[in-house]
Gaussian input, Z-matrix of N, CA and C with variables (Angstrom, degrees):
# hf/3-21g

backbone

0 1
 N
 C     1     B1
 C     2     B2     1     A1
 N     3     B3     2     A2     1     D1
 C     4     B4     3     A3     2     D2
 C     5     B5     4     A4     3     D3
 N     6     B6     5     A5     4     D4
 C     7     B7     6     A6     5     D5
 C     8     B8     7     A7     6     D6
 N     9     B9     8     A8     7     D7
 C    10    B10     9     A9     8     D8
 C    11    B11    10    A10     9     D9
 N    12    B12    11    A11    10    D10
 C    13    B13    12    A12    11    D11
 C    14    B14    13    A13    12    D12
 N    15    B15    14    A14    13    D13
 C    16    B16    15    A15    14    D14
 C    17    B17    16    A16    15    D15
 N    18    B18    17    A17    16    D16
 C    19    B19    18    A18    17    D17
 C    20    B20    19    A19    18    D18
 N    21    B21    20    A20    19    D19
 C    22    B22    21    A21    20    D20
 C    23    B23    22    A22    21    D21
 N    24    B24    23    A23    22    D22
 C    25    B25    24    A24    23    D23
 C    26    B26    25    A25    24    D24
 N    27    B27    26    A26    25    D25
 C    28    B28    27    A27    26    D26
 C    29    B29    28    A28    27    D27
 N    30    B30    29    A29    28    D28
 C    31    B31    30    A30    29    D29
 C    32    B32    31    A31    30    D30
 N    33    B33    32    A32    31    D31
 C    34    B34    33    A33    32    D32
 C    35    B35    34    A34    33    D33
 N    36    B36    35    A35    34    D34
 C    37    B37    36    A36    35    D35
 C    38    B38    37    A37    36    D36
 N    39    B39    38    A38    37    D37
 C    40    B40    39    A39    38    D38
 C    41    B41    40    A40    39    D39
 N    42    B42    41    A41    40    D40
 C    43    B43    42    A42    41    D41
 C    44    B44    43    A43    42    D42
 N    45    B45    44    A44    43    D43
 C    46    B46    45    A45    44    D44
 C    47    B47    46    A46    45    D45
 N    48    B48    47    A47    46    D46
 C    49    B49    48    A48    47    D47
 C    50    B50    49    A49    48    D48
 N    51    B51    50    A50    49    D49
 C    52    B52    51    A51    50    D50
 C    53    B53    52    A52    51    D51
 N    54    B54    53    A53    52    D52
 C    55    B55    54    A54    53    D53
 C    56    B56    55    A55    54    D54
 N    57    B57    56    A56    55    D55
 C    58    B58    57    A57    56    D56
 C    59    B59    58    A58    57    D57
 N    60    B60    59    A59    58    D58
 C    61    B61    60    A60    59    D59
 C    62    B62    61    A61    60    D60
 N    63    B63    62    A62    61    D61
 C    64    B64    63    A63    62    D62
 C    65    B65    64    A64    63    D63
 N    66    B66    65    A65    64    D64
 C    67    B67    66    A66    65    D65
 C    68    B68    67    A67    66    D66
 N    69    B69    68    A68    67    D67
 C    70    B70    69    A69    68    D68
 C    71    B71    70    A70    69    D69
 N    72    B72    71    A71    70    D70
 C    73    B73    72    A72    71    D71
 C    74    B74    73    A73    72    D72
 N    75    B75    74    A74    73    D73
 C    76    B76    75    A75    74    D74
 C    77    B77    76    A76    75    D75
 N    78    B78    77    A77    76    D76
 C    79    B79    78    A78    77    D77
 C    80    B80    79    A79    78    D78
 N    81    B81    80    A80    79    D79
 C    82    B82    81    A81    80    D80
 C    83    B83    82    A82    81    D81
 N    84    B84    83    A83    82    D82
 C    85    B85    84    A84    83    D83
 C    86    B86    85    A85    84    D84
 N    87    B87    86    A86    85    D85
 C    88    B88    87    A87    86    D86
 C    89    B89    88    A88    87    D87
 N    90    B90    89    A89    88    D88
 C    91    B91    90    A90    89    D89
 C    92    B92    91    A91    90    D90
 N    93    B93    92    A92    91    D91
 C    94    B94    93    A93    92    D92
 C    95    B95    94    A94    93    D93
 N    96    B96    95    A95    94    D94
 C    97    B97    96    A96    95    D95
 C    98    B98    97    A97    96    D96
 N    99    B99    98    A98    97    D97
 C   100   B100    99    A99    98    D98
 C   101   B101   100   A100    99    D99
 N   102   B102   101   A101   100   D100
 C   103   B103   102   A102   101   D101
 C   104   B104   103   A103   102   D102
 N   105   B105   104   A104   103   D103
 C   106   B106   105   A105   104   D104
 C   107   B107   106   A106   105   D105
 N   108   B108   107   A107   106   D106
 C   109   B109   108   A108   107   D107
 C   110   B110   109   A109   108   D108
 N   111   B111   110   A110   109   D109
 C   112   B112   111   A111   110   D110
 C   113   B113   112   A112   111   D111
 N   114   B114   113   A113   112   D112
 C   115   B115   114   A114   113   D113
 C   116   B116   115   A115   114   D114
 N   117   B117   116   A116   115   D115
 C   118   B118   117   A117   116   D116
 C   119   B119   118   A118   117   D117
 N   120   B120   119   A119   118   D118
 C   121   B121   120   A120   119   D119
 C   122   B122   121   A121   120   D120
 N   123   B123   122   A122   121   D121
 C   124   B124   123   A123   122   D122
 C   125   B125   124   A124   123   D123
 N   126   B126   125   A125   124   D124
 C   127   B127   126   A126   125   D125
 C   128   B128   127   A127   126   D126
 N   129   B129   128   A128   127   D127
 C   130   B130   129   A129   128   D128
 C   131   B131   130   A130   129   D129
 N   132   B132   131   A131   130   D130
 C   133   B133   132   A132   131   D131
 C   134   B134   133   A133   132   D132
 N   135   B135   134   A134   133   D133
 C   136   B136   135   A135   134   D134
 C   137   B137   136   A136   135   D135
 N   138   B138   137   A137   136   D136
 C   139   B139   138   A138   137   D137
 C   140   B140   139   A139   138   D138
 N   141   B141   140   A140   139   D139
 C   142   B142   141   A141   140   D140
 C   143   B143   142   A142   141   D141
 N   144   B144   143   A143   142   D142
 C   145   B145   144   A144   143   D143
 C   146   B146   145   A145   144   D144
 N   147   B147   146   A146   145   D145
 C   148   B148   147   A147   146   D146
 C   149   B149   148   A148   147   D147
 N   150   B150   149   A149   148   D148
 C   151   B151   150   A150   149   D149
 C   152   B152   151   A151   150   D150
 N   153   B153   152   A152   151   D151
 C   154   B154   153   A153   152   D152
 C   155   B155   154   A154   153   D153
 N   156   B156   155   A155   154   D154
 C   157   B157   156   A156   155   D155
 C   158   B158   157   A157   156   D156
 N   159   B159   158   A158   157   D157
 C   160   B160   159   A159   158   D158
 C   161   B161   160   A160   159   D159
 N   162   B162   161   A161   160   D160
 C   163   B163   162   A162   161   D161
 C   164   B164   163   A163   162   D162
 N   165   B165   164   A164   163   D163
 C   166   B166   165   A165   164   D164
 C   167   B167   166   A166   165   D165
 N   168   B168   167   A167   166   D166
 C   169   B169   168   A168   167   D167
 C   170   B170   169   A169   168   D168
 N   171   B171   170   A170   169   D169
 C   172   B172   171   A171   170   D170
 C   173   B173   172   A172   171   D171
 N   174   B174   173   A173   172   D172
 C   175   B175   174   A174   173   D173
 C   176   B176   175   A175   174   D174
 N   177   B177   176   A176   175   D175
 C   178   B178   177   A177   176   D176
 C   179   B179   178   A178   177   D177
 N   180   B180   179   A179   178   D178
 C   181   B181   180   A180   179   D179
 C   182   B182   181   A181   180   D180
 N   183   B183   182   A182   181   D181
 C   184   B184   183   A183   182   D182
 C   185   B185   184   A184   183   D183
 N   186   B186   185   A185   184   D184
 C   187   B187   186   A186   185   D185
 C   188   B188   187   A187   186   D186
 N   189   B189   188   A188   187   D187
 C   190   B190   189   A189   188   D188
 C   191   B191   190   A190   189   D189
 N   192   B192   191   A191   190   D190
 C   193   B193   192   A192   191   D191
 C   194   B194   193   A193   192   D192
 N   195   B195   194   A194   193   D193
 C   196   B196   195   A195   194   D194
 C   197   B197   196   A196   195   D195
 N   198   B198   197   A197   196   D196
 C   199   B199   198   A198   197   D197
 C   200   B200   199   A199   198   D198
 N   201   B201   200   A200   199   D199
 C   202   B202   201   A201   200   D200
 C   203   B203   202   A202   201   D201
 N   204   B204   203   A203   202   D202
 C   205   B205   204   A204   203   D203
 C   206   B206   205   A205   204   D204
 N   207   B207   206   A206   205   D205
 C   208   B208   207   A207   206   D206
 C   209   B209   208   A208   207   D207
 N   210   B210   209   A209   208   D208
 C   211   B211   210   A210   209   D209
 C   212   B212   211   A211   210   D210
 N   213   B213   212   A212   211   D211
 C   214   B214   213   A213   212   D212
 C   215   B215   214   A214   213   D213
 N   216   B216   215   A215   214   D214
 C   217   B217   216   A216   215   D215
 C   218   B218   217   A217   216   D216
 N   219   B219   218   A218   217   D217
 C   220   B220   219   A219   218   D218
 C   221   B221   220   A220   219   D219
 N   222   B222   221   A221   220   D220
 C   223   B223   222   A222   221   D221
 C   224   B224   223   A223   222   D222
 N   225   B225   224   A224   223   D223
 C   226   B226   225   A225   224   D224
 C   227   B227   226   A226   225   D225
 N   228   B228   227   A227   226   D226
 C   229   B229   228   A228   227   D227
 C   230   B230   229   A229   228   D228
 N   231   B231   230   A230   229   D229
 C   232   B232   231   A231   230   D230
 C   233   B233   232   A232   231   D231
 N   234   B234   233   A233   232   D232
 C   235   B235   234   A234   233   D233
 C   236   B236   235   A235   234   D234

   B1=1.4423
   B2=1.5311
   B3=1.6852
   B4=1.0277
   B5=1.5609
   B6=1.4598
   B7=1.8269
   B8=1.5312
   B9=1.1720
   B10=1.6675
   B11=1.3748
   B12=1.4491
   B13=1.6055
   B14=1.3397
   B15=0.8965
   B16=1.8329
   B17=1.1616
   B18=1.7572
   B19=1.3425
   B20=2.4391
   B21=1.0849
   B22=1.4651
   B23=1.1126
   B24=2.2207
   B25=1.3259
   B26=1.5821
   B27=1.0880
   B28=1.8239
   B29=1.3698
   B30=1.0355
   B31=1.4089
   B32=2.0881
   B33=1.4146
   B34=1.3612
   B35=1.0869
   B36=1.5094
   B37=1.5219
   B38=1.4020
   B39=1.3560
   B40=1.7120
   B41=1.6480
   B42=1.4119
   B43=1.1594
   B44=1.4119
   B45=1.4141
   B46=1.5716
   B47=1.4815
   B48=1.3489
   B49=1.3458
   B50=1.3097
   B51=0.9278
   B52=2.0318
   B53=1.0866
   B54=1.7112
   B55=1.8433
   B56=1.7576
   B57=1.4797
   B58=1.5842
   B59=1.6049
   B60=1.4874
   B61=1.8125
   B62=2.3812
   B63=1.2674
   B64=1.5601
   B65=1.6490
   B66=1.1228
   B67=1.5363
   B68=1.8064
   B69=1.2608
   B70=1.8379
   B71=1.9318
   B72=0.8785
   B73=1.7933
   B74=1.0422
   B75=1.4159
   B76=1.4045
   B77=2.0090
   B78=1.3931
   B79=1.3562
   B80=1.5978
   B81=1.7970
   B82=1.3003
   B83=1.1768
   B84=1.7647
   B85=1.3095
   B86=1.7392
   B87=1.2566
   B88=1.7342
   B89=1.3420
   B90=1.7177
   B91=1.7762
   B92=1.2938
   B93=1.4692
   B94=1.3647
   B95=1.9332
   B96=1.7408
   B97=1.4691
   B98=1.6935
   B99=1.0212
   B100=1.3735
   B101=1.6374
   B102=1.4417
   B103=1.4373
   B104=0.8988
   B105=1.2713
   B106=1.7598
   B107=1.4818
   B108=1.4529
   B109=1.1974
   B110=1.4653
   B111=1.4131
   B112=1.2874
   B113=1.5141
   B114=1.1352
   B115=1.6468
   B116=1.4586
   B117=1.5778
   B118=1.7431
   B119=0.9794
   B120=1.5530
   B121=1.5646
   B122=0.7916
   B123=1.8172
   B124=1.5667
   B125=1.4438
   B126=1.3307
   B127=1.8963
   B128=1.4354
   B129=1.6275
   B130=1.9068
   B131=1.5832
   B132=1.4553
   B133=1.4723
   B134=1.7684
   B135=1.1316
   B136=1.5749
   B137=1.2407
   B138=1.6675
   B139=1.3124
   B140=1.4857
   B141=1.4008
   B142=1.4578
   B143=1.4529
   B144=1.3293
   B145=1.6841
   B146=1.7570
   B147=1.0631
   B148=1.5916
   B149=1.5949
   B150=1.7148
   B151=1.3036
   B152=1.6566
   B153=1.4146
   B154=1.7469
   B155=1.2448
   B156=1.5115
   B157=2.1937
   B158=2.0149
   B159=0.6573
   B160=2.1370
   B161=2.1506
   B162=0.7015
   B163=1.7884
   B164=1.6048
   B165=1.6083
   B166=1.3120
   B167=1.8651
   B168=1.2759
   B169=1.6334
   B170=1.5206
   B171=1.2355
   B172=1.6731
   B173=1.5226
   B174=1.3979
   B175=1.6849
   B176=1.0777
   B177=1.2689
   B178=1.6735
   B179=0.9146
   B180=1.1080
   B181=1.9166
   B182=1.7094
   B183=1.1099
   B184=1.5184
   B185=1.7703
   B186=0.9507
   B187=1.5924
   B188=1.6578
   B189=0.9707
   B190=1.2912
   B191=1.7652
   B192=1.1676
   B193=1.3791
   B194=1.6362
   B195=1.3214
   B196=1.6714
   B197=1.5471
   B198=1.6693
   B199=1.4120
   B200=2.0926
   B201=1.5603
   B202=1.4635
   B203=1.4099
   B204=1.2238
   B205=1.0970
   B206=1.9926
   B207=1.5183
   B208=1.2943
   B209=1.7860
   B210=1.9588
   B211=1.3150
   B212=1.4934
   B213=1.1779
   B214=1.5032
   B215=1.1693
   B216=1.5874
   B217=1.3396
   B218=1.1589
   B219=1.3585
   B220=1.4328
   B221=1.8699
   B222=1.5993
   B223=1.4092
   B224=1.4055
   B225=1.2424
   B226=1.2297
   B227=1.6641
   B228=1.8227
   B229=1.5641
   B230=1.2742
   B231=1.8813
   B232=1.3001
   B233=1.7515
   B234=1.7096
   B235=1.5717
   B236=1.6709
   A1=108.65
   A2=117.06
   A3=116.27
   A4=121.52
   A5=134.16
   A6=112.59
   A7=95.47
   A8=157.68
   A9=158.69
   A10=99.06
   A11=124.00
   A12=117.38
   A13=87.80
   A14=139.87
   A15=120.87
   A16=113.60
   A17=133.69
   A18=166.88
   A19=79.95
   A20=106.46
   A21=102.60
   A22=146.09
   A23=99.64
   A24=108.02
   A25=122.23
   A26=99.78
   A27=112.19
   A28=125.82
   A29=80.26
   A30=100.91
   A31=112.18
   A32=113.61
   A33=109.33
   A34=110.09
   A35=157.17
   A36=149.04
   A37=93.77
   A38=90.03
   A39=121.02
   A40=111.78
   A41=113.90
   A42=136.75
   A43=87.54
   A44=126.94
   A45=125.30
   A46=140.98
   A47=110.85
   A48=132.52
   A49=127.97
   A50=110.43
   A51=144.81
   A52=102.59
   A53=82.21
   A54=96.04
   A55=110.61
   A56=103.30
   A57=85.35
   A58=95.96
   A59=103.62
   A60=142.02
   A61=80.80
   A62=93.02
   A63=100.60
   A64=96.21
   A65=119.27
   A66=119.25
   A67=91.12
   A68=117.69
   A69=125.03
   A70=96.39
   A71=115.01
   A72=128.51
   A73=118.34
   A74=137.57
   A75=150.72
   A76=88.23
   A77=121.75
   A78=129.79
   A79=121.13
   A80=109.38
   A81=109.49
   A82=113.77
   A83=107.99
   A84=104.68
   A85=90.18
   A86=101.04
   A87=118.34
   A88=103.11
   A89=123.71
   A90=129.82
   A91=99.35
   A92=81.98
   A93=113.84
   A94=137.64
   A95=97.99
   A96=89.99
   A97=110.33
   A98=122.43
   A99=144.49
   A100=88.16
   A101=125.18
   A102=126.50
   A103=137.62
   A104=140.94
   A105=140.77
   A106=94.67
   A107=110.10
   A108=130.14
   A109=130.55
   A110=112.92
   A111=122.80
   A112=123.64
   A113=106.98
   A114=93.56
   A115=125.66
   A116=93.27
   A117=102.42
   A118=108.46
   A119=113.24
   A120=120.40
   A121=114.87
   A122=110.79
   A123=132.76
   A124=101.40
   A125=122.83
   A126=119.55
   A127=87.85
   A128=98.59
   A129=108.64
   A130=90.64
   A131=125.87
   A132=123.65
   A133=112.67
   A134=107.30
   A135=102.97
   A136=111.84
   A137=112.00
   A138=135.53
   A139=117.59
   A140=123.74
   A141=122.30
   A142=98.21
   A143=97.24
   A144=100.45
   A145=114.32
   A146=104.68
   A147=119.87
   A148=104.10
   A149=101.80
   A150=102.16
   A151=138.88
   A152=107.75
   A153=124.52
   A154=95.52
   A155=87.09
   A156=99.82
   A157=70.55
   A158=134.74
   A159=133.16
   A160=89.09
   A161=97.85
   A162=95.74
   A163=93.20
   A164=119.14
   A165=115.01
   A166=107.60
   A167=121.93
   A168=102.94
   A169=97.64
   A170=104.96
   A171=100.73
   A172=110.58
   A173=112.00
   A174=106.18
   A175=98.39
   A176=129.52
   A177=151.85
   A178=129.55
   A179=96.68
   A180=102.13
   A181=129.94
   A182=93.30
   A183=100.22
   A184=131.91
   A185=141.36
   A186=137.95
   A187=91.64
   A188=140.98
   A189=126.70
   A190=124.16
   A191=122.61
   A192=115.99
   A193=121.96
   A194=109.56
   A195=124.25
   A196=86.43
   A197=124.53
   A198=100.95
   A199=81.07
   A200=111.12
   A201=95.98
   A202=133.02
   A203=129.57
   A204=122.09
   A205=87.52
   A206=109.00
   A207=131.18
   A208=110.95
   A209=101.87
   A210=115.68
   A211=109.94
   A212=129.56
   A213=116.53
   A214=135.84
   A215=119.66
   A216=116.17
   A217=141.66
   A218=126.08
   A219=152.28
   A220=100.27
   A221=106.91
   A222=106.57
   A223=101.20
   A224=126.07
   A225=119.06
   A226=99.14
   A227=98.19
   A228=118.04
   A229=107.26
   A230=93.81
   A231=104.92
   A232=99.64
   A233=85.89
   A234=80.57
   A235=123.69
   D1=136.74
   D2=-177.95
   D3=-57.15
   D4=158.60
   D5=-166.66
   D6=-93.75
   D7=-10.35
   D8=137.67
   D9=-24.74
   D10=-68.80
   D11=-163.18
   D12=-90.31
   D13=-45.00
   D14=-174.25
   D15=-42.56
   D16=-47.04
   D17=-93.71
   D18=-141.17
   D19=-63.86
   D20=164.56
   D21=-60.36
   D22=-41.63
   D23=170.33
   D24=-76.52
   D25=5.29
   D26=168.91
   D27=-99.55
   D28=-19.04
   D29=168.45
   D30=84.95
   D31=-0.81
   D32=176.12
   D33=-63.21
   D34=-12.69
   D35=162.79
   D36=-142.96
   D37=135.12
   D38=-166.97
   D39=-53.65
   D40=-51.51
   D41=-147.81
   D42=-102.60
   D43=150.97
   D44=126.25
   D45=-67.42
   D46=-20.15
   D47=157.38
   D48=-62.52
   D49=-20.92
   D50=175.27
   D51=-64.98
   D52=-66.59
   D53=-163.23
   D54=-74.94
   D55=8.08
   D56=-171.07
   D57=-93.15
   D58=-42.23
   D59=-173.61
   D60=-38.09
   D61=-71.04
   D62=-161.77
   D63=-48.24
   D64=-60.51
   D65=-158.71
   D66=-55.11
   D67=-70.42
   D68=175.57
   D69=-15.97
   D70=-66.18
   D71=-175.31
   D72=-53.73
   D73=-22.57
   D74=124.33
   D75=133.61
   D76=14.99
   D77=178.13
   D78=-69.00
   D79=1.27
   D80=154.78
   D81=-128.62
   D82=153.60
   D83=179.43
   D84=-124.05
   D85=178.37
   D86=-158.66
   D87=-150.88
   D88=68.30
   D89=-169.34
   D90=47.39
   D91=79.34
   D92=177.06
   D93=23.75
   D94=19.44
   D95=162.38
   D96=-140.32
   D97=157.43
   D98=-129.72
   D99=-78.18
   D100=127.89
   D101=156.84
   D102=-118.40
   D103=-179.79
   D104=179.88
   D105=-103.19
   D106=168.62
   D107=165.26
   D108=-54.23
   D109=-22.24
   D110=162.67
   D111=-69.93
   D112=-34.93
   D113=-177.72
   D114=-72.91
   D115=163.71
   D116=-168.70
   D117=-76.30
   D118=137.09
   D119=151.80
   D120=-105.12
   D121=135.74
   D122=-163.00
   D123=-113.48
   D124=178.74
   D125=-176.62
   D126=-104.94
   D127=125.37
   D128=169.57
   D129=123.73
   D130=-32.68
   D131=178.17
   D132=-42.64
   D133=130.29
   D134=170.12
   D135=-117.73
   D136=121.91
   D137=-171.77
   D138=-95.48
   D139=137.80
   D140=179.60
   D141=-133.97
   D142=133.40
   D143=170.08
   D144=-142.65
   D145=110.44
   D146=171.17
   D147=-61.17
   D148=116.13
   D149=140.54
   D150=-130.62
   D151=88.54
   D152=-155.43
   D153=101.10
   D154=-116.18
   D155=-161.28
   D156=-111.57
   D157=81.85
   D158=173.62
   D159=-142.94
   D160=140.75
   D161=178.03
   D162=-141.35
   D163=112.81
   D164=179.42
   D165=-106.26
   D166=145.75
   D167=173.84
   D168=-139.12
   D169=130.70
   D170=174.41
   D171=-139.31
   D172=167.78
   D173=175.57
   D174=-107.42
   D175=163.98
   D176=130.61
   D177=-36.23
   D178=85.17
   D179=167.42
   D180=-90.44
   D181=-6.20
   D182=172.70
   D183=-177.36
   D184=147.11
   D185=-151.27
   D186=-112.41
   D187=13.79
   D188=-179.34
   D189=-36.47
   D190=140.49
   D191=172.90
   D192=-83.58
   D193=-32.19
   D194=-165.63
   D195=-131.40
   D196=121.02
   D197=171.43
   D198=-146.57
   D199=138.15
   D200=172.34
   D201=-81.83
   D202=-143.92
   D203=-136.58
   D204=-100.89
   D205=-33.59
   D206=-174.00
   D207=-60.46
   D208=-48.99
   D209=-176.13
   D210=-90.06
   D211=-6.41
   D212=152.40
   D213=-20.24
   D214=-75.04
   D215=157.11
   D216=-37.93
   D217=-28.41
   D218=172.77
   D219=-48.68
   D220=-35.46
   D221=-153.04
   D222=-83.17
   D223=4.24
   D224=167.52
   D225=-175.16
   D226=172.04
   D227=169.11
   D228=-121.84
   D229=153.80
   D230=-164.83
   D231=-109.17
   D232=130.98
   D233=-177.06
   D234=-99.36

């Protein structure tokens, strides 16, 4: 799954447009080096995303396509 809609369907940035804008800005990293919105996220990937001086890092716990509002969290841990 592309990391823009992954990055939405988890619900950590609201928008997909957000999430594409942030990745473009170099404000995510993907084990530890800087990616675009296109790349895959796999389960075990560890994600970091700056927002301001906020530093979030979580792993992958899951690629779901449709996940609700309840199973969001499920899709990953925060490290």
């Amino acid at each position: 799954m592309r990391l823009d809609k992954w990055l939405k369907v988890s619900r950590l940035i609201k928008r997909r447009a957000v999430a594409n804008e942030a990745c473009d800005a170099g404000r995510v990293t993907a084990n530890g080096r800087p990616v675009k919105a296109s790349y895959d996220v796999k389960t075990g990937d560890i994600l970091e995303l700056k927002f301001g001086e906020k530093l979030i890092q979580v792993e992958v716990l899951s690629t779901a396509d449709i996940v609700g509002k309840a199973g969001a969290e499920a899709m990953y841990r925060q490290l």
